[in-house]
N, C-alpha and C positions, 0 to 999 in steps of 0.2 A: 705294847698296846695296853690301855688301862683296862681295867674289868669292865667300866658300861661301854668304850667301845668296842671293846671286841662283844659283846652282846649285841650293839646293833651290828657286828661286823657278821655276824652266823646269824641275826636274824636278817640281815640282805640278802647273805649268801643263800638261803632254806629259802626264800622268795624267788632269788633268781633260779634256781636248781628246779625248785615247781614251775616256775615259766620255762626251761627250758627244757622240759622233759618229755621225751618222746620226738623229738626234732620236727622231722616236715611230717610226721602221722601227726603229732598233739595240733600244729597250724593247722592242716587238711579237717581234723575234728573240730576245731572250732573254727574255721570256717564253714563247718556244714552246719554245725549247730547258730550260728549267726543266721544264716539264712534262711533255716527254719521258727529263730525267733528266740531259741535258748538264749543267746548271751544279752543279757543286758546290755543299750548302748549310753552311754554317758551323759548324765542329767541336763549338761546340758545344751545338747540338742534335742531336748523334746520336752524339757521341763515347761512348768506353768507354775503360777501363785499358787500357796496353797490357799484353800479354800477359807482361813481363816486372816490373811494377811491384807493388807489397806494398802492395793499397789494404784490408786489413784494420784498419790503425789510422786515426783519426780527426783530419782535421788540429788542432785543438785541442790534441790528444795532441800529437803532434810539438811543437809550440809550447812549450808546457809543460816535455816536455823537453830542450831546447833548453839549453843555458848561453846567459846573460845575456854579448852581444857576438861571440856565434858567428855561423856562416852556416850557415843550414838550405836543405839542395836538398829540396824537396818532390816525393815521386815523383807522378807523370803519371796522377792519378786525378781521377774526379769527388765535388767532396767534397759534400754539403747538408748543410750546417752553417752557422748564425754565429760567427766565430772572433774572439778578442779578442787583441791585444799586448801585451803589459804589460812588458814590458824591452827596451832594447838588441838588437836582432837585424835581421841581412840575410838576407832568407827571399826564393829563387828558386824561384821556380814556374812555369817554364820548361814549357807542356805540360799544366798542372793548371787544372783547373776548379771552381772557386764555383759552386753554382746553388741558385737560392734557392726553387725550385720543388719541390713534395712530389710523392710518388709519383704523384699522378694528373696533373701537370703542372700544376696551379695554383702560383703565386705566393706563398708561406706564410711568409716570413721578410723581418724589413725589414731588416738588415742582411746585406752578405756576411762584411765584417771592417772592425774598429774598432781605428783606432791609438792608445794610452791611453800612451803613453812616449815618451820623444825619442830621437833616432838611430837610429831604424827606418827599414829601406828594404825595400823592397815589390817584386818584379820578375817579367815573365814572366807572371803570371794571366789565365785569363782569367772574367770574373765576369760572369754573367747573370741577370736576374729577381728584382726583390727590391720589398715590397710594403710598402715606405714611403712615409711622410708626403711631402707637396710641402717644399719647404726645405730636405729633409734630403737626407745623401747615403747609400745603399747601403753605399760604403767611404768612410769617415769617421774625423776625428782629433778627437782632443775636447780641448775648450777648454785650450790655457796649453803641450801640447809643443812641441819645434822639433825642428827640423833630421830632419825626416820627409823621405823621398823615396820617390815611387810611379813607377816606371819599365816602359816597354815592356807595361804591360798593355791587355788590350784590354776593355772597360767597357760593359754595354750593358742598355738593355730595363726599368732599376725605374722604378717607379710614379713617383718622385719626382725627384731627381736624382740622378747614375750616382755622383756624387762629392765629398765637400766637405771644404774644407784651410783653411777661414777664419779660425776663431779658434787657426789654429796660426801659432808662429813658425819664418819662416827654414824654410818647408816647397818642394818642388819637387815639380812634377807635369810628368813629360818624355816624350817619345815615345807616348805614349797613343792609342791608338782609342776614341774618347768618343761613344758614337752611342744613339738611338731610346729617348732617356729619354723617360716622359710628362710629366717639366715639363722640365725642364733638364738640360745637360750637366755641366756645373761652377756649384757653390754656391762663391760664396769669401766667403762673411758673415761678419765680424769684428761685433767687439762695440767697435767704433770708440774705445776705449782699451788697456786692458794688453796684447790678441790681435788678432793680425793684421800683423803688422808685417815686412816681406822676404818675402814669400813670390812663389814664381815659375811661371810654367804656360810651359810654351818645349816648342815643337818637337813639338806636340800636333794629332790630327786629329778635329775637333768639331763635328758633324756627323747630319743627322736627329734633333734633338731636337724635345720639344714633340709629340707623338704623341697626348697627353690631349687635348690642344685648348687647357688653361688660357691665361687672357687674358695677351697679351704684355704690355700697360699696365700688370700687376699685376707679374707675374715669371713668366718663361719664357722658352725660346729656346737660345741656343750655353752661355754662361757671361753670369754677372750676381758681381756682387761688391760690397761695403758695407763701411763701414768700415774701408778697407786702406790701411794705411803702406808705399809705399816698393815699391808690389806691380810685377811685371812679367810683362808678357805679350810673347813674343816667338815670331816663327819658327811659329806656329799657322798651320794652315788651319779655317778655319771655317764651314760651308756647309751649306744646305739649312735651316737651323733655323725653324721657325716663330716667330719672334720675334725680336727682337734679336741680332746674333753675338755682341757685346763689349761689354758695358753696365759698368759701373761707376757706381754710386750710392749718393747719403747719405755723405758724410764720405769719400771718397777723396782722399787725399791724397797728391802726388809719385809721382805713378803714370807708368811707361813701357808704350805700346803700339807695338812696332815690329816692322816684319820682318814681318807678317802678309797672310796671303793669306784675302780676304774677300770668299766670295760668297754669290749668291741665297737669303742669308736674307729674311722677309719684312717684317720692320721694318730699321732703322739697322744699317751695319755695325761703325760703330762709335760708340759714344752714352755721355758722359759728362756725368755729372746731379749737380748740386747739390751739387759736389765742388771742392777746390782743387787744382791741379796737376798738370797734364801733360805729357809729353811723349809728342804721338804722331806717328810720322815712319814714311816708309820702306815703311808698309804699302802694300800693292793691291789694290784694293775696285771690285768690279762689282758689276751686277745684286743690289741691293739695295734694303730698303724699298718694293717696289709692294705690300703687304698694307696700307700708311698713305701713301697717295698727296696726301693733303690739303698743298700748298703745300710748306713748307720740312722736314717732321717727317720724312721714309720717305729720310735723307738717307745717301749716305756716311758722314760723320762729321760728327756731332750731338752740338755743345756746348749744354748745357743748364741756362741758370740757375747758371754755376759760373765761375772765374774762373781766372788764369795757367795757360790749357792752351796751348801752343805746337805750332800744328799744320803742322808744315812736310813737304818731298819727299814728298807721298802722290802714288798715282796712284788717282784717284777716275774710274769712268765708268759710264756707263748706268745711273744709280739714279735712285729717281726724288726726287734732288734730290744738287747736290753736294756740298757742305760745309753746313753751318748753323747759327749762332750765335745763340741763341736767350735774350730775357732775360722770366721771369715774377715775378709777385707771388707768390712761395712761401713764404707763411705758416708751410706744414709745416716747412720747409727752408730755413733764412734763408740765403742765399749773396751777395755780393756778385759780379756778371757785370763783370770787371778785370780789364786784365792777361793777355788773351786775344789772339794773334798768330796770322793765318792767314798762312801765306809760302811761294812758292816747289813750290807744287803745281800738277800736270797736271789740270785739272776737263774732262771731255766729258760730254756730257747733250743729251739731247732738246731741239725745239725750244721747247717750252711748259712746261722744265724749268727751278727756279733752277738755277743755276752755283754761287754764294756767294751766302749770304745772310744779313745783319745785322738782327735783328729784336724788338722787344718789344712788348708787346701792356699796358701798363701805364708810371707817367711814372717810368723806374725809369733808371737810371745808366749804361743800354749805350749812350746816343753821348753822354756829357760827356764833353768835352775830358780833363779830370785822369783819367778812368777807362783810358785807355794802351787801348783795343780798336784795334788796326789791321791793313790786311793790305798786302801786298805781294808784288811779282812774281810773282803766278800768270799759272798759261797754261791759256787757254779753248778749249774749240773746241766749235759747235754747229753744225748742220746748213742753219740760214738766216741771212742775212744781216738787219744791224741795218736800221732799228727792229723790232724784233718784241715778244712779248709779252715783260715783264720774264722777265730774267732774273741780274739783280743784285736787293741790296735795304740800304738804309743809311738808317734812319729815312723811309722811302718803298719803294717799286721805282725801280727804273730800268732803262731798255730800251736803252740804251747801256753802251759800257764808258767813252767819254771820259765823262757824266756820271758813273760810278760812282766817276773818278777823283777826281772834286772832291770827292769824301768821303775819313775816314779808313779808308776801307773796302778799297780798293787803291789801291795806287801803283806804276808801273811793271809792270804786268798789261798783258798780249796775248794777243794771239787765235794760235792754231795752224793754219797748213796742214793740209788733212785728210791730206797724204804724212807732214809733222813727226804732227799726231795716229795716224799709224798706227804710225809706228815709234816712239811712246812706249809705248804700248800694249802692241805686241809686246814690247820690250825687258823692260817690269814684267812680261808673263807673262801678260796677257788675253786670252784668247783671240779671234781673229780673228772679225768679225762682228759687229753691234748685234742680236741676234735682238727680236723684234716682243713688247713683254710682254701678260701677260694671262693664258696660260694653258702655266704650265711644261712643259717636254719633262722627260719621265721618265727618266733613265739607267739602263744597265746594275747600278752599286750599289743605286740606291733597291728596282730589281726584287728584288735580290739580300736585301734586309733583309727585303722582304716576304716573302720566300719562308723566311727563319730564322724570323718572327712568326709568319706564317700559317700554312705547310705549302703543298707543292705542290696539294693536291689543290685548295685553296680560292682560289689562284692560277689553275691549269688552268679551273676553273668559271668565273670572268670572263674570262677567254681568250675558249672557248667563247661564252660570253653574248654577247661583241662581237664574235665573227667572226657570229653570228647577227644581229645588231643592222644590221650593214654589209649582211650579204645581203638582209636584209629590207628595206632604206633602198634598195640598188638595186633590189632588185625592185618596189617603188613608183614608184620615178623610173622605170623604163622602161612599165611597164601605164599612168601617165600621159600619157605620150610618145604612147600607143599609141592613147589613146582622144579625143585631141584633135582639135579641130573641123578638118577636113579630114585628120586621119592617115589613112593607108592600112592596112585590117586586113591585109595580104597584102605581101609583098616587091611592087616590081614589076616586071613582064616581061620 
C-alpha cells in the first residue's frame, strides 16, 4: 500500500473505530441525545438560503444562462427542480441543495440533474430524495458523453439509485457521500459495447444503501456495475450496504479494484461475476457477507464464473468466508473460469469458515491443468488448530493446509502467529477485535441517517418503547425471583 493510501487507510480506520465505539451503549447515547436535540441533523432537512443568497431564480435558469465552458457558482439555496446539462460547464454548488420532495415533503421528482454533454463537472451539491425507477440514478449521464466529473457532492435518500455514470465515457465520480438509497448507491451499467469505457469511482464514501429491502441476488447493495471497460474503483470506503459492496457483473472487462476499505456489508465485499479481467489488490475487507452464510458465497472477494482476475495483497478477515473462486454452468453468461491467480494475501476467518476456496458444482474447466487457476503464498490464520472442519477447497475440501498444497490451489501458503495476525490487521486498518456476528451494533452514523429519514420525534418513540420494554423484562425477572418455591416474601432479619 502506498504512503497516502495507507494514510487515508488509518485515517478511515480512527473514523470507523470512533463510530463504532462503545457498541449499542455509544447507539443508546446518541440516540438520547437526538432526542433531546444534542445531535445535529443534517443540512439538509432543515436548511434555508442564507440570508445573503438571490434564491429568486431557478437553478435551470442559471444553467441556461450560463456560456457554454464557463464556471457557474451556484448561490446557497434550496432548489426543487429537475435540472438538465446540455453544454460544457463547471457548476459549483458549494452550499446548494437538490431536493426532490414537493411542498408537503413527499418524493415527487425522479431526477435531481441529468448530464446530457461532455466535459461537465458537477461540485459541492448536496441532492436528496428523488422518486425513481430501481436501475436508475437520481443524478444521471445519458448514454455516449465523456469526460463528466461529479466531485465532493453528498448523495442520498432516492428510491432507486443515488447515481449512475455507466454508459458514459472516461467519467469520474470522486470524493462523494453516497448513502441510504433504496436499491443502490452507484449504478455503473454500460451497455457492454460503444459506453462504458474508463470510467472511474476513487476516493468515494458508499455507504447505507438498500433501504427498500430489494433482493441482493437481483441488484442492490454499495455499487453493482455491467458492461465496463477498463473501469476503476479505487480509495472507496464502502459499508453497511445491504447487499453486495463492489459487484461488477455481465461483461466487465480489465477492471481495477484497489485501495478500498470494505466492510460489514451483508453479502460479498467484493464479487466479480461473469466477467473477464481483473485486478484486485491492496484492498481491506472485514466483516462481510453473514446475510449469505451458505459455504464459500457471503465471501471477501468472490470470483464468480469469470476468468484472468488476479487477486493479490488483500487483507481479508472475519467474513464469513475468505476468498472464493467459484465456477457454474451459466447458460445465461458463458464465461470461461481461466486464468484466475489468488497470491500473496492475509486470509483470517472463523473456525468453521473457508479460508480459500476453489470450487464448482458442475464438470466444467476450474481444476484442468491448461486452465492456469493457481494460488500462491497466502497467509492464514484461524482460531483452531488442524484437522478441523475444512477449510481449504480444490476440487474437494481439505482440512489441512499441507493437503491443500498438493493442489494447484496454494503453494508456498502459511499459517500466521495470532501476534503476526494482529499486527496485519492493524497495520491494513481493521479495527481491533473479531466481534461475535449475528446481530450488528448500530453506530453513531446509522442513528444519525435515521434521524435525517425519520425525524426526531419518531426516533425518541422507539427510545421510549425500549427503555419501557427493558423496564418491564426486569420487572418480570424480579416478581419471578420472588415467587419461587422457597423465595422469601420479605427481606430477612
Amino acid at each position: 500500500m502506498t504512503t497516502s493510501s495507507a494514510r487515508r487507510a488509518e485515517a478511515r480506520s480512527r473514523r470507523w473505530r470512533a463510530d463504532r465505539a462503545g457498541g449499542a451503549a455509544a447507539a443508546a447515547v446518541a440516540l438520547l441525545a437526538a432526542c433531546l436535540g444534542w445531535v445535529p441533523v443534517a443540512a439538509a432537512t432543515s436548511a434555508s438560503p442564507t440570508a445573503t443568497a438571490d434564491c429568486t431564480r431557478s437553478l435551470q435558469s442559471l444553467i441556461d444562462a450560463a456560456p457554454a465552458g464557463s464556471t457557474l457558482r451556484v448561490p446557497p439555496c434550496v432548489y426543487r427542480e429537475s435540472v438538465t446539462v446540455d453544454k460544457p460547464l463547471t457548476i459549483d454548488g458549494t452550499g446548494a441543495i437538490i431536493d426532490g420532495r414537493d411542498g408537503a415533503g413527499a418524493a415527487a421528482r425522479d431526477t435531481w440533474l441529468e448530464i446530457a454533454a461532455s466535459n461537465v463537472t458537477i461540485s459541492g451539491f448536496t441532492m436528496r430524495y428523488a422518486d425513481n425507477k430501481p436501475q436508475s440514478g437520481a443524478l444521471r449521464v445519458v448514454p455516449g458523453v465523456s469526460k463528466v466529473v461529479i466531485r465532493d457532492c453528498d448523495l442520498g435518500f432516492a428510491a432507486g439509485a443515488n447515481v449512475a455514470i455507466g454508459t458514459a465515457d472516461d467519467a469520474t465520480l470522486e470524493g462523494c457521500a453516497i448513502h441510504d438509497a433504496g436499491q443502490l448507491g452507484v449504478t455503473v451499467g454500460g451497455d457492454g459495447g460503444d459506453h462504458g469505457h474508463g470510467n472511474r469511482v476513487i476516493g468515494n464514501r458508499i455507504y447505507g444503501n438498500n433501504t427498500a429491502g430489494f433482493d441482493p441476488e437481483w441488484e442492490a447493495g454499495g455499487l453493482k456495475a455491467t458492461g465496463q471497460q477498463g473501469l476503476v474503483i479505487r480509495d472507496n470506503e464502502v459499508y453497511d450496504n445491504a447487499g453486495p459492496g463492489l459487484w461488477c457483473d455481465i461483461y466487465c472487462r480489465d477492471i481495477v479494484v484497489d485501495h478500498n476499505l470494505i466492510h460489514d456489508n451483508t453479502y460479498a465485499g467484493i464479487h466479480f461475476e461473469v466477467s473477464t479481467g481483473a485486478d484486485i489488490s491492496a484492498n481491506t475487507i472485514w466483516h462481510n457477507g453473514w446475510g449469505k452464510t451458505q459455504a464459500w458465497w457471503g465471501a471477501g472477494i468472490l470470483i464468480s464464473s469469470s476468468g484472468r482476475a488476479d487477486v493479490h495483497d488483500n487483507v481479508v478477515a472475519w467474513n464469513a468466508a475468505g476468498i472464493s473462486v467459484v465456477s457454474q454452468d451459466r447458460q445465461d453468461w458463458r464465461h470461461d473460469a481461466t486464468g484466475n491467480v489468488v497470491h500473496d494475501n492475509t486470509i483470517a476467518g472463523d473456525a468453521d469458515r473457508f479460508l480459500l476456496a476453489w470450487v464448482q458444482d458442475w464438470d466444467g474447466e476450474l481444476f484442468l491443468p491448461a486452465s492456469d487457476n493457481r494460488g500462491q503464498g497466502d497467509r492464514y490464520w484461524a482460531p483452531t488448530a488442524e484437522p478441523a472442519q475444512p477449510r481449504f477447497a480444490w476440487d474437494g475440501p481439505k482440512t489441512t493446509l499441507a493437503d491443500f498444497e498438493q493442489t494447484p490451489g496454494e503453494a508456498g501458503g502459511r499459517y500466521l502467529s495470532t501476534a503476526e495476525m494482529e499486527a496485519a490487521l492493524a497495520a491494513a486498518g481493521v479495527p481491533p477485535g473479531h466481534e461475535p456476528q449475528g446481530s450488528p451494533v448500530v453506530s453513531p452514523d446509522q442513528v444519525q441517517r435515521l434521524i435525517a429519514r425519520y425525524g426526531l420525534l419518531a426516533v425518541g418513540a422507539g427510545l421510549v418503547a425500549l427503555l419501557f420494554l427493558i423496564a418491564a423484562i426486569a420487572l418480570w425477572r424480579r416478581r419471578g425471583r420472588s415467587t419461587r418455591p422457597g423465595a422469601s416474601a420479605s427481606p430477612p432479619s
